[in-house]
C-alpha angles and dihedrals in degrees: 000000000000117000121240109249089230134046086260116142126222103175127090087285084087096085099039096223126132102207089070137063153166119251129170123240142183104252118178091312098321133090111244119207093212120188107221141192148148136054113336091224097041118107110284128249116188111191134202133205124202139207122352093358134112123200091284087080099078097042096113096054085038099061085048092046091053097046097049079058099258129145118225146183119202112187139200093221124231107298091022137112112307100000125097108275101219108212121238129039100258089068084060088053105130088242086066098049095049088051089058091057101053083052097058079045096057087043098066082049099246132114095215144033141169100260119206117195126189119194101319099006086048084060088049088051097046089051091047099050089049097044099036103025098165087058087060113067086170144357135215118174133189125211104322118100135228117276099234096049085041096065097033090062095031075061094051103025120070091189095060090047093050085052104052091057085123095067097048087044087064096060088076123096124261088321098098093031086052094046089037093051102042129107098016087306102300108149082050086054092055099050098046085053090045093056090051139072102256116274102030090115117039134196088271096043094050081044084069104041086051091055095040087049088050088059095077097346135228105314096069088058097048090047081071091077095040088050098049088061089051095059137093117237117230120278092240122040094192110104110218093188132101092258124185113188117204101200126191102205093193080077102148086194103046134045116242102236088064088082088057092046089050101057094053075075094066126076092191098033135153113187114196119191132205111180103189099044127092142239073280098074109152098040090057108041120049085203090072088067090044091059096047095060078046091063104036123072119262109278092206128085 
């Protein structure tokens, strides 16, 4: 792996916290640098970041988590930060995401855990919870829709298409990973900063992201994308788990009546709305973690 070109962390160092640290687990064929905290025998939360995220992403809902009593996982998926970066776009296929999950899952000795996804991750956990449903005991998702409602309105909705040009732009070869990765980043920066509420990200918080992208750079992250077209969707489209959806609706990516659709999916589901928040949804409203330790069962006793 590539060193970051400042004495920037990226590690669980980063929240100074003892109760939490960064261990290194098998994945699907790849080794998985996992955050992990919490009581070793609490129910297990497994959390996953999105693009262009790293595990930070998730530190305010993990030091609640942990101190509900829960004991959670919080990965770099595979081609972020401190995990292997697998080369080609068939090893970013959705089968094989989901696959690293169970895994983290396994490691912790357990057959089952309540999955949180957030944007990407929340498509892994989705899928997850659709093609392996024993390995989701429940499922909380943040603004990312259900596939099957995603392409139903994308078909039907020529605002949503026109938003999601990003996605169709990274099927392209080495052009968005060239213009993404110049110049530190910056055009990545500035697109992170673009899909929040100022001041989501500050000057220390896009200093990190910086250092976690300059792990792999840019291409594993986009693979993401290639990958995804590459995939299969899974054979139901009906969610069994207990499922709660925290929607911005301020998302400058994703129409707002995807959240709706997506929770006609769901024959256990709790849609919140925040109207003013962002994609970023759980980095900007304190009520989104509330809701979480709402949803799930109680990690004490």
């Amino acid at each position: 792996m590539a060193e970051t070109t400042d004495s920037t962390s990226t590690d669980a160092s980063l929240l100074d916290d003892a109760r939490v640290s960064s261990t290194y687990r098998d994945g699907d064929g790849v080794r998985l640098h996992v955050v992990a905290a919490g009581d070793p025998d609490g129910p297990l939360v497994v959390l996953l970041h999105g693009y262009p995220d790293f595990w930070y992403g998730w530190h305010n809902q993990l030091r609640s988590l942990v101190d509900a009593g829960y004991r959670v996982l919080v990965p770099d998926q595979r081609g972020y930060n401190l995990s292997e970066a697998p080369e080609g776009i068939d090893a970013y296929r959705l089968s094989n995401l989901e696959a690293d999950v169970r895994a983290l899952i396994e490691s912790e000795g357990r057959h089952s855990a309540h999955v949180v996804g957030h944007d990407f991750g929340a498509y892994v956990a989705w899928s997850l919870a659709l093609s392996e449903p024993d390995s989701v005991e429940r499922l909380a998702i943040f603004n990312v829709p259900h596939p099957t409602a995603y392409h139903a309105f994308i078909r039907r909705s020529p605002r949503q298409l026109a938003r999601s040009w990003y996605a169709l732009f990274y099927q392209f070869p080495r052009l968005p990973d060239w213009l993404l990765g110049r110049n530190d980043a910056a055009l990545l920066v500035s697109a992170l900063k673009k899909s929040a509420n100022a001041g989501t990200f500050d000057d220390d918080a896009i200093r990190r992201y910086r250092a976690a992208w300059r792990q792999h750079g840019v291409t594993p992250m986009i693979n993401w994308y290639r990958g995804l077209r590459r995939s299969e969707q899974p054979a139901r489209d009906t969610v069994t788990q207990p499922t709660l959806i925290c929607w911005g609706e301020a998302d400058i990516a994703l129409c707002p009546g995807l959240a709706d659709r997506s929770v006609e999916y769901c024959t256990d589901g709790v849609l919140r709305t925040f109207p003013t928040a962002s994609h970023w949804v759980h980095h900007e409203r304190s009520a989104v973690t509330d809701a979480l330790l709402e949803h799930l069962p109680s990690g004490e006793g």
